[in-house]
ZAMARSE-487679 format. One record per residue (C-alpha): residue in three letters; z, x, y. Coordinates in pm, whole numbers, padded with zeros to 5 digits, always signed. Last residue first. Layout:
REM residues N
AlaZXY/...
END
This chain:
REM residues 340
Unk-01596+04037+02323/Unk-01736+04195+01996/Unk-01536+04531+02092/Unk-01381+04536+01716/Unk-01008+04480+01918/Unk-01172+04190+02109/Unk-01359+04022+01832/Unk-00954+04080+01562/Unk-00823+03929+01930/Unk-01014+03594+01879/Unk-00923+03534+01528/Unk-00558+03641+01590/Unk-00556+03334+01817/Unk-00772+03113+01585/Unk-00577+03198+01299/Unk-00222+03149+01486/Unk-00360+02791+01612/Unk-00448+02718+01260/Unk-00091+02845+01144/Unk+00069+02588+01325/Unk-00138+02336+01272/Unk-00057+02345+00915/Unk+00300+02374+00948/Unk+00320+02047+01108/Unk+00385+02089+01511/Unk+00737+01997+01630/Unk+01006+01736+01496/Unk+01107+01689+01830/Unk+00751+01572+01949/Unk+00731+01619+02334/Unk+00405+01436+02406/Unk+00115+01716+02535/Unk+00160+01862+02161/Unk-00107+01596+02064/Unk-00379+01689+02288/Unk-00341+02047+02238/Unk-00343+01962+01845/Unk-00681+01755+01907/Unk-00786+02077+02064/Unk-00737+02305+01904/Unk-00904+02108+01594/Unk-01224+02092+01835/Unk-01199+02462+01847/Unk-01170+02536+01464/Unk-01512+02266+01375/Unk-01709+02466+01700/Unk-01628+02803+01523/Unk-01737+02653+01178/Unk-02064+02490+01395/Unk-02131+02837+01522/Unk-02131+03057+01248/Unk-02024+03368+01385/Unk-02224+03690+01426/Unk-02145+03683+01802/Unk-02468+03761+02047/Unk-02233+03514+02324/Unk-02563+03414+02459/Unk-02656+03254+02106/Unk-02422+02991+02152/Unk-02529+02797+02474/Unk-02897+02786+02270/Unk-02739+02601+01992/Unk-02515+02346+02172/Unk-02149+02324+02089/Unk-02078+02590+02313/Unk-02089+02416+02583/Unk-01915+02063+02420/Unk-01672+02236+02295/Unk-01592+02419+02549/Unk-01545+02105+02773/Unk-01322+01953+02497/Unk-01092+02266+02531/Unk-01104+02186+02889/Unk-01272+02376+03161/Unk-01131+02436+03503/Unk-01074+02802+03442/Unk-01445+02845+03382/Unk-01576+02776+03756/Unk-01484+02540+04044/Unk-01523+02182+03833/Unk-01560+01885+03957/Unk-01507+01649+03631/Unk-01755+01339+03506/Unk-01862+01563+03223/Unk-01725+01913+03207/Unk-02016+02139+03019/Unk-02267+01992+03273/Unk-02015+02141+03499/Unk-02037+02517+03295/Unk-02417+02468+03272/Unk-02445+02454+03704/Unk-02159+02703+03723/Unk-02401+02917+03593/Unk-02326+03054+03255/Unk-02288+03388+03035/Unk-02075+03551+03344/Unk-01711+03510+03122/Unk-01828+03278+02858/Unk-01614+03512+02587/Unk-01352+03564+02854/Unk-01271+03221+02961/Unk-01268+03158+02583/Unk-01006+03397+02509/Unk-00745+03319+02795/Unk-00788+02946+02643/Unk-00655+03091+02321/Unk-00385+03246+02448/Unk-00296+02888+02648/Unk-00267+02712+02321/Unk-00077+02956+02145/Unk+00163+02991+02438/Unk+00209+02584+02414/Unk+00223+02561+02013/Unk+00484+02879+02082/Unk+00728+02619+02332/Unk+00817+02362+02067/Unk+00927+02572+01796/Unk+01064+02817+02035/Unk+01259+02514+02220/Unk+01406+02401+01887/Unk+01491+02738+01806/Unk+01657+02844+02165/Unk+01868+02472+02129/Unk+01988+02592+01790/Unk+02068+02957+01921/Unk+02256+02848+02242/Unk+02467+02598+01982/Unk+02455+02241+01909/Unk+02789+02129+01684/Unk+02770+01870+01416/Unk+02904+01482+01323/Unk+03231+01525+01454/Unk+03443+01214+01387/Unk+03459+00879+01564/Unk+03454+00670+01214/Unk+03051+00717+01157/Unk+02906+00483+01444/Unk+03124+00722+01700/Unk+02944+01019+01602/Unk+03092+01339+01780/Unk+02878+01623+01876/Unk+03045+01960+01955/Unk+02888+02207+02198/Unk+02820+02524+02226/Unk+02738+02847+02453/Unk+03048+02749+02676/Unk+02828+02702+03041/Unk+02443+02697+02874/Unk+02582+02490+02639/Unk+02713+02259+02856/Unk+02423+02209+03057/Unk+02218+02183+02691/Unk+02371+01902+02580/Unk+02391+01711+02899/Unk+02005+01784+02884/Unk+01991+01589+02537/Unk+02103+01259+02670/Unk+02414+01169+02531/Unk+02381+00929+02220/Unk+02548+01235+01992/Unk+02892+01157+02178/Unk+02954+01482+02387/Unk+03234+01740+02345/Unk+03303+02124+02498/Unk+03440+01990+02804/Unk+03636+02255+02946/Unk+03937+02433+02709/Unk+04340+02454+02778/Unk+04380+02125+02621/Unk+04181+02221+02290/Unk+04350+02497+02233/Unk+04149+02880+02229/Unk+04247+02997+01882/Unk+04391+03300+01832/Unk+04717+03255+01706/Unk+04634+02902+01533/Unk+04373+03072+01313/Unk+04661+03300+01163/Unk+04789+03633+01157/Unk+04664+03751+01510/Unk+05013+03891+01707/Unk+04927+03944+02036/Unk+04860+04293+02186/Unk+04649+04235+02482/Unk+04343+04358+02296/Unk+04415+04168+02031/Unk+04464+03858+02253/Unk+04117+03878+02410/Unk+03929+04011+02092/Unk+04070+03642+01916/Unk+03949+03425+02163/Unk+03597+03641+02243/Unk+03562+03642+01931/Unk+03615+03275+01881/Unk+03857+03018+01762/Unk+03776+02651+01897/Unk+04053+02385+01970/Unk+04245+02107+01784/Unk+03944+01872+01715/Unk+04057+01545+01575/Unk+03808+01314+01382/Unk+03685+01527+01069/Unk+04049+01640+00987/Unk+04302+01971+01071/Unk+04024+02088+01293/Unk+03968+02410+01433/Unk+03588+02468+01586/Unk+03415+02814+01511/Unk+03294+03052+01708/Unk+03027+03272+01748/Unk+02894+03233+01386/Unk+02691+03469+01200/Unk+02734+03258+00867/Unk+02883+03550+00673/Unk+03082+03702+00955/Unk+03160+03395+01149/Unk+03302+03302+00782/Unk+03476+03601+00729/Unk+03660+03599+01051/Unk+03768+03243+01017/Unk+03925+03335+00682/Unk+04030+03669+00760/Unk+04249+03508+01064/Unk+04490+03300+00782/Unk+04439+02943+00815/Unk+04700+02713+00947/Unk+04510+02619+01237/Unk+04222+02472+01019/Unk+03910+02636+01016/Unk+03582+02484+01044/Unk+03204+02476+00928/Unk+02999+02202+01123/Unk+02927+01873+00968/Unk+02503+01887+00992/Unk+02383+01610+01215/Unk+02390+01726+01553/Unk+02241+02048+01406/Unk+01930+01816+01356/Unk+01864+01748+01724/Unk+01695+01432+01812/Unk+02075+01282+01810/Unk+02110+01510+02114/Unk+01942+01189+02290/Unk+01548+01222+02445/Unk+01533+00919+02680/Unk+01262+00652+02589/Unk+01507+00440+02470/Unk+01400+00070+02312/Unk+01429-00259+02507/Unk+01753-00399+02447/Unk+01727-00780+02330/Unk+02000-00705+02070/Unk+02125-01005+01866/Unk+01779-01179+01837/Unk+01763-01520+01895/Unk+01498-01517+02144/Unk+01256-01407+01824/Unk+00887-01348+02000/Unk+01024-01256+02351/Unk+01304-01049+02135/Unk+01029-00871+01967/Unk+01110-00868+01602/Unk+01255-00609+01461/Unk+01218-00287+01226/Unk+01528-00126+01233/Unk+01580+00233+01276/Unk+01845+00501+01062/Unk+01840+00861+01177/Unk+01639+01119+00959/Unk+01388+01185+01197/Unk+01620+01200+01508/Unk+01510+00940+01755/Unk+01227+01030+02029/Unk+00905+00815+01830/Unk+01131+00592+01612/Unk+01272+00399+01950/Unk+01595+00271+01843/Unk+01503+00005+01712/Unk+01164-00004+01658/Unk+00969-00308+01812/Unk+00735-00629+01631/Unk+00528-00857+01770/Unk+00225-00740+01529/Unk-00022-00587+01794/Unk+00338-00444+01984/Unk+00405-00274+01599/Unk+00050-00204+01543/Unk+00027-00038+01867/Unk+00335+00185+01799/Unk+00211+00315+01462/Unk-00073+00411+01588/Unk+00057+00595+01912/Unk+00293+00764+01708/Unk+00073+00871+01469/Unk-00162+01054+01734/Unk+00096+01092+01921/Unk+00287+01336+01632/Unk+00566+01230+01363/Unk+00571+01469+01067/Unk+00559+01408+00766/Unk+00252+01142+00732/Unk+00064+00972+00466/Unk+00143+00615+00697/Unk+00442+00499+00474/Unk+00591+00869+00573/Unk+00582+00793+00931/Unk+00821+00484+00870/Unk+01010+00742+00617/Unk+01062+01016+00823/Unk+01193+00727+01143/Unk+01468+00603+00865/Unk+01451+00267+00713/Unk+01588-00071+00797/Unk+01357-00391+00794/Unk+01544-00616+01000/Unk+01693-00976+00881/Unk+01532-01263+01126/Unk+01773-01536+01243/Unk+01726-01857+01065/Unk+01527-02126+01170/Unk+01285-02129+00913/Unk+01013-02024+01149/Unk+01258-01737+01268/Unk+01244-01673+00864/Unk+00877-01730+00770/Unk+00796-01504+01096/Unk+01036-01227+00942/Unk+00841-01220+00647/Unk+00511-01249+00772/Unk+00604-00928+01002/Unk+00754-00725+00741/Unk+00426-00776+00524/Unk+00253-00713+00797/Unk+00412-00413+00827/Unk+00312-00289+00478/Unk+00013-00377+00494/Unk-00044-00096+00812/Unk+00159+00153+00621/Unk-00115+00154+00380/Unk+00000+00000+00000/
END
């Protein structure tokens, strides 16, 4: 069954039930496994956008918003509250990005209890290369954070360090260092930048700490989103300099249909494309490269440009990834042979 049956399925369903005069029961499932009833993994705007349309096509909404949620967070498929008035929540869905998006807000954190001998916190920062590490006694109560900048301060001011509780930093004498996991995500990472962490507490799940963000989890989920971006532009660099003085500015705008354009900077992937596309356009550049293969890699840059120009916390599939590595390593294997 497609993904799009299977919403209409969930549609007809919840029609026969509003029809019936009962209140419609959602469709629950996570936002991995909506995408995944499409033959996807990973969301993307491409998917997105599909999968939205047929929900607004079918009077239907995601709740929360599957598109900016975490991928393994719970939704419910609903119908519109203009369709079904006697929905319970009539909340149009969050656009905002939430630390729930993050997946270290949703792995329990490691911690030491205040009772613990030192070796035990020290081994674990050791073996998990941990900063710090939060002391609680139970999943809902955070007592403070023990650090090595906590415990280097009192050694080196000669306190006794036997146990967790010693060096810990308490929890009254410390700056905000929590956040429910609905916060938006840039509260997250203003208190990270100030303490270098931050603890996420789930209130749906018993009000207990669900995970901690760190500098290194928000630097990962920024590299992952920020290299697609540098890849991107790399390979831009590459094509300005294989056209570089091959083409009036004449060919270039006929190139960039319906755009002004001031030279080769102001072309799109699409417009190179379409330039080079054409056979007598491609044997200027006097490369011994197949030209529709070459043509077939750049139009796939540039469907992934196109999609990477929505944040997508779940980032690029791996796939991609490595295609925009290939074609950037492509390009600078012509430059370093002197083909370009």
């Amino acid at each position: 069954m497609s993904g799009d049956e299977w919403l209409v399925g969930v549609a007809e369903r919840m029609k026969k039930e509003f029809e019936d005069g009962n209140v419609p029961t959602p469709e629950r499932l996570t936002a991995r496994e909506l995408v995944g009833k499409y033959g996807y993994v990973l969301r993307g705007s491409w998917i997105n956008s599909r999968i939205q349309n047929r929900l607004e096509e079918l009077k239907l909404r995601s709740v929360p918003d599957f598109t900016v949620t975490w991928q393994g967070a719970s939704i419910s498929i609903e119908m519109d509250e203009e369709t079904a008035e006697a929905s319970s929540d009539t909340k149009r869905p969050d656009p905002t990005r939430r630390v729930d998006s993050l997946n270290a807000a949703h792995n329990s954190p490691t911690c030491v209890k205040r009772g613990d001998e030192l070796n035990v916190a020290t081994s674990l920062m050791l073996m998990h290369d941990y900063s710090q590490l939060p002391v609680m006694d139970d999943a809902h109560e955070v007592k403070g954070v023990i650090s090595w900048q906590s415990i280097g301060a009192r050694l080196s001011l000669g306190c006794e360090c036997k146990y967790v509780r010693q060096c810990m930093e308490p929890s009254r004498e410390m700056p905000k260092v929590e956040i429910p996991k609905e916060a938006p995500l840039f509260e997250a990472i203003n208190i990270v930048a100030e303490q270098g962490y931050v603890l996420v507490r789930d209130r749906e799940a018993g009000n207990t700490i669900s995970g901690i963000v760190t500098a290194t989890d928000l630097s990962n989920q920024f590299a992952l989103l920020a290299e697609p971006f540098l890849r991107i532009g790399e390979i831009e660099g590459y094509l300005r300099n294989l056209i570089h003085r091959k083409f009036t500015l004449e060919e270039l705008s006929v190139a960039a249909i319906g755009t002004e354009i001031q030279g080769s900077s102001d072309l799109t992937l699409g417009d190179y494309k379409q330039l080079l596309g054409r056979p007598e356009h491609w044997e200027r550049l006097n490369l011994n490269i197949d030209r529709r293969e070459f043509v077939k890699h750049l139009n796939r840059v540039r469907e992934i440009r196109n999609s990477i120009m929505h944040f997508n916390p779940d980032g690029l599939s791996n796939e991609d990834m490595q295609l925009l590595r290939d074609v950037a390593r492509f390009f600078d294997d012509l430059v370093r042979m002197g083909a370009m």
